[in-house]
C-alpha positions in Angstrom: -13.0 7.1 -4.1 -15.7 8.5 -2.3 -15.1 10.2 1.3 -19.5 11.0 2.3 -19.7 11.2 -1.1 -17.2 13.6 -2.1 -14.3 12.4 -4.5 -11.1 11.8 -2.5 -7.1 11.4 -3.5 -4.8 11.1 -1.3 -2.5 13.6 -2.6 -3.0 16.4 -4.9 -0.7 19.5 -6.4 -1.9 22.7 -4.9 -3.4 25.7 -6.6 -0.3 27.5 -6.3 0.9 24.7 -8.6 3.8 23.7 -6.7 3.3 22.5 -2.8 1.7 19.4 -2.4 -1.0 18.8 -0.4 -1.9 15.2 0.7 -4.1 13.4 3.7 -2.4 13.1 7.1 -2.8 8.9 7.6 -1.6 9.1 11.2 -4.7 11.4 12.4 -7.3 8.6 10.5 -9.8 7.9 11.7 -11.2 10.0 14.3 -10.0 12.9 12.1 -8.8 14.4 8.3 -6.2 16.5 8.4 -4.7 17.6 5.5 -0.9 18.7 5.2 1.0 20.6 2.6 4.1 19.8 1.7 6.8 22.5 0.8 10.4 20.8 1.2 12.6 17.7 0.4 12.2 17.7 4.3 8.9 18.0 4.8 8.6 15.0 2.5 10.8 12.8 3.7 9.6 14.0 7.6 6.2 12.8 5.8 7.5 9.1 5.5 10.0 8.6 8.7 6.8 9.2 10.7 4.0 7.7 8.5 2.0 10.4 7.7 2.2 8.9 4.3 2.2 5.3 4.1 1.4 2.5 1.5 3.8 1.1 -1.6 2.1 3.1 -4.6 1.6 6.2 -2.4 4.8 6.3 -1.0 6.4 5.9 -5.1 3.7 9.1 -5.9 4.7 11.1 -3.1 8.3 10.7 -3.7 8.3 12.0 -7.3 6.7 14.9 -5.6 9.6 15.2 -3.2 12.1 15.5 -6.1 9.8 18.3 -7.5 10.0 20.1 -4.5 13.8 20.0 -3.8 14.2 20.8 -7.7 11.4 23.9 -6.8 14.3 25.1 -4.3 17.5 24.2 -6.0 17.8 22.6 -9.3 21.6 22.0 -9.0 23.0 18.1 -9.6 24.0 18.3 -6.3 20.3 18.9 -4.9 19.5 16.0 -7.0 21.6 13.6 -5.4 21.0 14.8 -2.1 17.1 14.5 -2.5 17.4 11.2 -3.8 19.3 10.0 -0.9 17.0 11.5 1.4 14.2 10.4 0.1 15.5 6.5 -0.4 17.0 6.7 3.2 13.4 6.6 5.1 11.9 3.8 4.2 14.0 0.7 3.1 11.4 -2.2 2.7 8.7 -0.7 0.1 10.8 -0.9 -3.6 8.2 1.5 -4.7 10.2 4.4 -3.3 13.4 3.7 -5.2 11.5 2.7 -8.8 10.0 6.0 -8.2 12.9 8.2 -7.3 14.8 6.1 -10.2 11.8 7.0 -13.0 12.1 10.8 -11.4 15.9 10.6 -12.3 15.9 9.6 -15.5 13.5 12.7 -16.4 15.3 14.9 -15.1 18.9 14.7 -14.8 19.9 15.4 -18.5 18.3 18.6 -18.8 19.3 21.9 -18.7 18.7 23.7 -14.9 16.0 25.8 -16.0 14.1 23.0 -17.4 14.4 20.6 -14.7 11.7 21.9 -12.3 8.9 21.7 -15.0 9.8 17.9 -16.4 9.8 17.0 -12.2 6.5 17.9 -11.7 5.4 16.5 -15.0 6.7 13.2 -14.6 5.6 13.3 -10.8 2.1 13.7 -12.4 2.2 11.5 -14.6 3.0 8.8 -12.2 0.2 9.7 -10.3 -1.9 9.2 -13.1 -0.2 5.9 -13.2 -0.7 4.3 -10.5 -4.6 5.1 -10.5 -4.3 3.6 -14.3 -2.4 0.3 -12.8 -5.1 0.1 -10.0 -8.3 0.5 -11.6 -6.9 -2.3 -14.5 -6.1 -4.6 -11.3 -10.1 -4.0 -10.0 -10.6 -4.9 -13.6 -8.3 -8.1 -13.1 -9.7 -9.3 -9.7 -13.4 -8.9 -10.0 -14.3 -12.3 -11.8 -12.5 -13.8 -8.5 -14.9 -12.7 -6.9 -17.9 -13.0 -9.7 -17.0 -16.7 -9.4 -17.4 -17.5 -5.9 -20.9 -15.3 -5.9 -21.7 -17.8 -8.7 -21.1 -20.6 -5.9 -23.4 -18.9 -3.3 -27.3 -18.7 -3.0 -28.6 -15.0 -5.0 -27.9 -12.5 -2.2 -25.5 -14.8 -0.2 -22.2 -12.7 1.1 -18.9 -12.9 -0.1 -16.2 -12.4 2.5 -13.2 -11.3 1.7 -10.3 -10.9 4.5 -7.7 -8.5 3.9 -4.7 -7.4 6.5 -3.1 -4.1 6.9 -4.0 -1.0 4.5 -4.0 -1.6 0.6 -6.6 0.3 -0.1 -6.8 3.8 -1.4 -5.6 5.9 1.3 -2.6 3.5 0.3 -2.6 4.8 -3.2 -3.2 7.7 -5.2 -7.2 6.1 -5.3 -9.0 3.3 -5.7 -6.3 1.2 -3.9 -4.3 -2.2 -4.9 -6.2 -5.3 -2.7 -9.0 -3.4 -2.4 -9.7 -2.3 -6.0 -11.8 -5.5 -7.2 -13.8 -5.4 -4.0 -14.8 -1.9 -4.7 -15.5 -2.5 -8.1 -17.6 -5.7 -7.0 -20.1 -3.8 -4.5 -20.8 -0.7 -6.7 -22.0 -3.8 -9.2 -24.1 -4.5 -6.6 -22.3 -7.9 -5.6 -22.9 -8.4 -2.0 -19.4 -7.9 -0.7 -18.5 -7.8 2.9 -14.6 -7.4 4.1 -12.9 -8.7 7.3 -10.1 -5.9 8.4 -7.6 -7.1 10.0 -6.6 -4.8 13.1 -3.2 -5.1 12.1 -0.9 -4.3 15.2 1.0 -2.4 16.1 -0.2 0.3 13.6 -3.3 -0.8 13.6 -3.6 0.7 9.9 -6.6 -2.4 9.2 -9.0 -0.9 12.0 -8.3 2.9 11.4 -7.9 3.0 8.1 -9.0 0.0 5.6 -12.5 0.3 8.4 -12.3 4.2 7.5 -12.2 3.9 4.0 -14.8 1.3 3.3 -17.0 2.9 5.7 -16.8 6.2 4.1 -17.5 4.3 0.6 -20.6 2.1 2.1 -18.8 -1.2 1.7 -20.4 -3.8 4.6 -16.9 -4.7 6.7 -16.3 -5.9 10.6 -13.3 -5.4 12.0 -11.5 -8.6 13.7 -8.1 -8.8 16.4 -5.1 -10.1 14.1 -5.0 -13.9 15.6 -8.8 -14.4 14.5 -8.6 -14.8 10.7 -7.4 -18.6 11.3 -10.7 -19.3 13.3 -13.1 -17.9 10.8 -11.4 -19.8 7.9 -11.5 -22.7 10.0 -15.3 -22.2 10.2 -16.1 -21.9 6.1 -16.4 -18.1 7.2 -13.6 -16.9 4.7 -14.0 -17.2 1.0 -10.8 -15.3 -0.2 -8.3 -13.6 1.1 -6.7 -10.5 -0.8 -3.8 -8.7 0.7 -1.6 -5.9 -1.0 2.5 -5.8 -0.9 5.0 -3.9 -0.7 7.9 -5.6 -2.3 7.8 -9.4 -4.6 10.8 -10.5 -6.0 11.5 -12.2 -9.0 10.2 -15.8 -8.1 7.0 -14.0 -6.6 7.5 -14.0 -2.8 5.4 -11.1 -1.5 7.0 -8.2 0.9 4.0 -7.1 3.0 3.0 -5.9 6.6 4.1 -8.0 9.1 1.4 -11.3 9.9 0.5 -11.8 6.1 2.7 -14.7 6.3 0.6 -16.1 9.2 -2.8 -15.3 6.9 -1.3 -17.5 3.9 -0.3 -20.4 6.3 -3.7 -20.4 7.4 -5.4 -19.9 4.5 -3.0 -22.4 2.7 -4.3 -24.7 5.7 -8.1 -24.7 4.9 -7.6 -24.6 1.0 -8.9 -20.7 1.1 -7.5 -18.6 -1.9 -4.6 -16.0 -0.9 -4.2 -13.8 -3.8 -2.1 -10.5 -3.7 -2.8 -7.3 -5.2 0.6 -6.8 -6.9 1.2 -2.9 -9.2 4.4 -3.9 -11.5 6.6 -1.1 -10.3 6.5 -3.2 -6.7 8.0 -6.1 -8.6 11.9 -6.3 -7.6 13.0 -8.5 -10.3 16.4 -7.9 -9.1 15.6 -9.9 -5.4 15.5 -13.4 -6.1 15.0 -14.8 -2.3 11.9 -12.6 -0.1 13.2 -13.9 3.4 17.2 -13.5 2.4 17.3 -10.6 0.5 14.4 -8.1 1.4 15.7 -5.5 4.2 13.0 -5.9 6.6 12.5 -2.4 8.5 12.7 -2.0 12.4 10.5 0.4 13.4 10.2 2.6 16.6 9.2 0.4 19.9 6.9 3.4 20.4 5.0 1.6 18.0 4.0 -1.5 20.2 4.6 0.2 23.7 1.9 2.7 23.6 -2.2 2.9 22.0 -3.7 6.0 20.7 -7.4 6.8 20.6 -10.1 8.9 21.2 -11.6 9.2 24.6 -14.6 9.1 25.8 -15.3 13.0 26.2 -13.7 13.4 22.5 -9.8 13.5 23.1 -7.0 11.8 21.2 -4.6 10.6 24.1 -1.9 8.4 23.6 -1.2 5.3 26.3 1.0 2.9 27.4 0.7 -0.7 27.6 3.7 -2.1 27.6 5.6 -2.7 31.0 8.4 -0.2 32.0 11.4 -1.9 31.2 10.5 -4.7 28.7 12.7 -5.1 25.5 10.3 -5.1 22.1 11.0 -6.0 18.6 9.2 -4.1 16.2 9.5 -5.6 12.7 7.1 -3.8 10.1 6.9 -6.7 7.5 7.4 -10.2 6.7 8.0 -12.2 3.8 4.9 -14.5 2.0 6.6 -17.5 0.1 5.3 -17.9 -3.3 4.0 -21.0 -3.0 1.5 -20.1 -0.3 0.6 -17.5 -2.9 -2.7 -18.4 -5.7 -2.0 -15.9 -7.7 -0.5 -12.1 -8.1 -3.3 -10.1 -9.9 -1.7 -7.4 -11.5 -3.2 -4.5 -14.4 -2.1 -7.3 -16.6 -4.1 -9.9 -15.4 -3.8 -12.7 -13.1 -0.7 -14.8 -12.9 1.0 -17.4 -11.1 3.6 -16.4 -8.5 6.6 -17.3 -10.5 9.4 -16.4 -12.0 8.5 -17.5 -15.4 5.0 -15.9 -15.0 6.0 -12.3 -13.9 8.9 -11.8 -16.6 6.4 -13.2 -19.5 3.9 -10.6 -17.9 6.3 -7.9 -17.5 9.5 -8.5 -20.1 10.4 -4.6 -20.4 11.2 -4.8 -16.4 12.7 -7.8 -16.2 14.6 -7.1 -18.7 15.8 -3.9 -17.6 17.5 -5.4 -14.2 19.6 -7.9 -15.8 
């Protein structure tokens, strides 16, 4: 994707061809920092305080973390300790583990002195991946949206609402939700996307806003509680969210309120579809709101605001009472039938069971 019109990835292997460098999500958007990673710790630092953040990112960025501990110690019992590590930080996204399993399996048969060099392959190759999965997804989801400008007088808008980040700064480019509604404005399809501030991270208005400004895509910015209003008002034509976890019956794992978005949307008969890469697909979780460990995040993360200042600084502030308790759960669980339909880089489906293992048989195979 394009960042003022240069070409962008998230993360990247440096030119000393083995630290990693990748794009610091916590300083978006008022600035882009870049940070190199050197260490299993660094990486897993990366995670526990969301410096790296999104489903497919978070699988790439792993596999780079097992390269790294393997660049310092290539031993069977580095292995296991990275893998732990690395699993420990963030429960909810399966991405992580299908990653850190596929890293594994490269690996862990080989001789020591091979080990470091089929790491970093395989981490590259997953890269490569997940752009391949993406951009067949845009491929997937753009008649969607072709059909509903059918609908609509020549040069009438499309507006699409998405929640949270699945864009690219969520992947290694061209992002999951968002990949058929870049796809559909550089045809010249006149797109525009409400971003869902998405509290308490507010990853909708720092960095879905970021991205698409940065890539010329008309967007406005809304509080979380408005998207039921402006579906209300025929001001919604599809909604398109990302995930970070569907299980086997195609519930959807994503940032906490999508489940409000599909009741609402479910309410006014507007099309919820979710942008769904197979290695999210848990085909070993049968029940979303039984089975999928929700994460409980810091209640930093709803107590306090950061932002930029009038006079240019970044200060952090509190707006929370002293003394109040707060609950911080990071995601929530989308039933699949409030779900239209999962597109995936092997086309559309239905949220089912049936539907996902005829789509995928190798991995639902593989986890019975």
């Amino acid at each position: 994707m394009k960042v003022d019109g240069k070409a962008t990835r998230t993360i990247w292997l440096e030119p000393d061809g083995w630290s990693v460098g990748v794009i610091d999500q916590t300083a978006l958007p008022h600035r882009l920092n870049i940070v190199k990673l050197t260490s299993l710790e660094e990486t897993a630092h990366a995670f526990s305080s969301m410096v790296i953040r999104g489903a497919p990112l978070i699988g790439a960025t792993a596999a780079y973390g097992m390269a790294l501990a393997l660049h310092a110690d290539a031993s069977d019992e580095a292995l296991e300790r990275a893998y732990a590590t690395l699993h420990a930080t963030r429960p909810t996204a399966i991405n992580l583990k299908w990653a850190l399993d596929e890293m594994i399996a490269a690996v862990r048969n080989r001789p020591r002195g091979e080990r470091k060099a089929a790491a970093y392959k395989r981490a590259a190759e997953i890269s490569e991946e997940d752009i391949a999965i993406n951009t067949a997804i845009g491929r997937n989801g753009l008649p969607l949206i072709e059909a509903i400008a059918a609908r609509k007088k020549p040069g009438e808008r499309i507006n699409i609402l998405t929640h949270c980040n699945a864009g690219w700064l969520a992947a290694v480019d061209v992002g999951t939700a968002t990949a058929p509604i870049y796809l559909a404005h550089d045809k010249g399809i006149p797109i525009h996307v409400f971003a869902d501030e998405t509290r308490p991270r507010n990853q909708g208005a720092s960095l879905t806003a970021w991205e698409l400004g940065k890539h010329g895509v008309p967007h406005t910015v809304i509080a979380d509680n408005t998207g039921g209003h402006l579906m209300q008002h025929g001001m919604v034509d599809l909604v398109i969210v990302g995930t970070d976890r569907v299980t086997a019956n195609g519930d959807v794992c994503n940032k906490i309120g999508t489940y409000l978005k599909a009741l609402a949307a479910h309410d006014n008969k507007i099309p919820f579809y979710v942008a769904l890469p197979s290695p999210t697909i848990d085909f070993t979780v049968s029940d979303g709101v039984a089975e999928i460990p929700i994460e409980e995040r810091s209640a930093d993360e709803v107590t306090t605001m950061t932002g930029r200042t009038a006079d240019g600084r970044i200060e952090s502030v509190r707006i929370v009472p002293d003394g109040s308790a707060v609950a911080n759960y990071g995601f929530d669980v989308t039933p699949a039938r409030l779900v239209t339909g999962l597109i995936t880089e092997r086309g559309v489906l239905e949220a089912s069971r049936e539907a996902l293992a005829a789509a995928f048989p190798e991995r639902a195979s593989a986890s019975r």
